[in-house]
N, C-alpha and C positions, 0 to 999 in steps of 0.2 A: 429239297424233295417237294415234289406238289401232291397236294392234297386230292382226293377223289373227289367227285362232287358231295355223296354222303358223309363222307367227316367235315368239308367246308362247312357244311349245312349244318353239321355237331357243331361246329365252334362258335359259328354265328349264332343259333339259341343258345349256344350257354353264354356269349355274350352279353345276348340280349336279356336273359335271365338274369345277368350280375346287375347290369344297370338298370332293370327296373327293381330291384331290391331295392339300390341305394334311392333313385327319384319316388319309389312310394313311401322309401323309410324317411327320405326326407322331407315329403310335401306333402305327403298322403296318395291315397290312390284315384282321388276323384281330380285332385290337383297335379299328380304326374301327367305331363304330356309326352307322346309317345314318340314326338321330333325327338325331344329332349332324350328318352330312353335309347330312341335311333343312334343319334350323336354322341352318348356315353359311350355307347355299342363300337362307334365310328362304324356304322352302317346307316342305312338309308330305310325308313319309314316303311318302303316297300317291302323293307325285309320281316320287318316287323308282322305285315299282314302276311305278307308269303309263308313264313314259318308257323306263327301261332291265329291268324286271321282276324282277332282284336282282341282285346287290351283285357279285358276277360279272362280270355284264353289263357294271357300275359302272365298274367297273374295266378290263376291255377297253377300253371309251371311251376313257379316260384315257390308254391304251395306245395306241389308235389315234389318239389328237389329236398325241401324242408323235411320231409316225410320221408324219402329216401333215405336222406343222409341219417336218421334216428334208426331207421330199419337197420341198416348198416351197423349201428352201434350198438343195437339191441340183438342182430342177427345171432351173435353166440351162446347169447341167453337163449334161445330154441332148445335147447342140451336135454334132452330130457328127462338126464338122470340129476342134472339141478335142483336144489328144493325152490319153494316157494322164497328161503329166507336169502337163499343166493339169487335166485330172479330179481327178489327187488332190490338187494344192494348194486346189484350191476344195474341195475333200472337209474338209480341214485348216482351211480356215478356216473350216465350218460348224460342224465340232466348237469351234472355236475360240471361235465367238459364242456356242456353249452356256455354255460353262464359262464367259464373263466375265458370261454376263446377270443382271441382280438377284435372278433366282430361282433359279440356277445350285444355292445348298445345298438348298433343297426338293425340285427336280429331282433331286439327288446321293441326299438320304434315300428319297424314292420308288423309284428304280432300286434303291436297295441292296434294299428292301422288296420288290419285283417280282423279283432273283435269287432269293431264296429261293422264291417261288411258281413260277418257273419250273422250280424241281426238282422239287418236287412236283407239276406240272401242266406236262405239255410239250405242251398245246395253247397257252398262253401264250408260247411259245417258236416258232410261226411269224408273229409278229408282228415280230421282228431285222430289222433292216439289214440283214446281207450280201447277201441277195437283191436287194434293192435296187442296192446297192451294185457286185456282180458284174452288173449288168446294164449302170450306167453304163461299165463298163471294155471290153467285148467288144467286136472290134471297134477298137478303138483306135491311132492309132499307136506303136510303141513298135521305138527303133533299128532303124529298114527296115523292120520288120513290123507285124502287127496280133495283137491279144491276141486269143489265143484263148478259147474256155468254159471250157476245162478249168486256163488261167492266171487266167483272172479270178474264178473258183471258189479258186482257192488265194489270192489275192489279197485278197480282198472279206474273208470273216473275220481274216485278219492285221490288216488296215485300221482295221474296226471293233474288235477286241481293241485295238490298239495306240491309236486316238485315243481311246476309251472310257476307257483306263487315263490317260492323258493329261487328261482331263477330269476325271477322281476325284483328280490330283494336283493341279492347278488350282483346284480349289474348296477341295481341306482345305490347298493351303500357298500361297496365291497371291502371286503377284509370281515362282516358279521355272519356269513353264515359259510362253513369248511364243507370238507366232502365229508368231513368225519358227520357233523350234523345232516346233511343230505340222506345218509349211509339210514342212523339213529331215528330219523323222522319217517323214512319212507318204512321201515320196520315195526312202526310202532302203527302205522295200521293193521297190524294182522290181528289188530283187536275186533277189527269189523267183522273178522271170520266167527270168533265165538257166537254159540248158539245159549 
């Protein structure tokens, strides 16, 4: 069956997406070359500019698939007869599938590679979770009440700091920290809430 011109064009960025993951996750992103990301691709450079226009671009994708794929995982946490205390174990265990999946060290090398770009570039830095994340919480129940913006605003980045770190311990020593801990740690912020 052949392909229309619009899913070609689907397959070849997401191509191009897989292989600049592994060339930034392996060389970094100032040292990825983009023949190189072409060739993993087995496509041509000019596909590279024709789809994403440069290597920026390239990499935003990458950023945005990452961000995708969490939405996706967290999409059922939206519920929103869910409490706060089931938000965040399902929260825990989305990080939790990151850190065991078989790409979990390529994933860990790229992030580390993307910190660094995020300091020098803090437009790359509204692509984060917390947003995300403080949106699932508002709202919520939580001992007789409901989370506030301004709780779930303090919340959301603890969450993500704290499962993020969890996930970089996971991949470089694994077997030390379970889902069952994930589950236990991401819960024992709702200490942040007390007034």
């Amino acid at each position: 069956m052949r392909l229309t011109r619009s899913q070609s064009r689907q397959r070849n960025r997401d191509a191009l997406i897989d292989a600049a993951l592994v060339e930034m996750a392996e060389r970094g992103y100032q040292q990825a070359r983009l023949d190189d990301i072409a060739e993993r691709a087995e496509l041509t450079t000019g596909a590279v500019y024709s789809i994403f226009g440069s290597k920026r671009n390239l990499l935003l994708a990458v950023v945005a698939r990452y961000a995708d794929e969490l939405d996706g995982r967290l999409a059922e946490l939206s519920d929103p007869r869910l409490s706060l205390d089931e938000v965040l174990t399902g929260c825990a265990d989305a990080f939790h599938h990151v850190a065991t999946a078989s790409d979990a060290r390529r994933r860990f090398a790229f992030e580390l590679e993307l910190a660094g770009l995020m300091l020098r570039d803090p437009t790359v830095l509204s692509l984060t979770t917390s947003d995300r994340l403080a949106a699932l919480f508002v709202g919520r129940s939580y001992q007789g009440g409901e989370v506030t913006d301004e709780q779930a605003e303090q919340l959301a980045p603890a969450l993500a700091a704290l499962l993020g770190g969890l996930v970089r311990r996971a991949v470089l020593e694994p077997g030390t920290v379970d889902q069952e801990y994930f589950r236990r740690s991401a819960l024992a912020l709702t200490c942040l809430l007390r007034t």
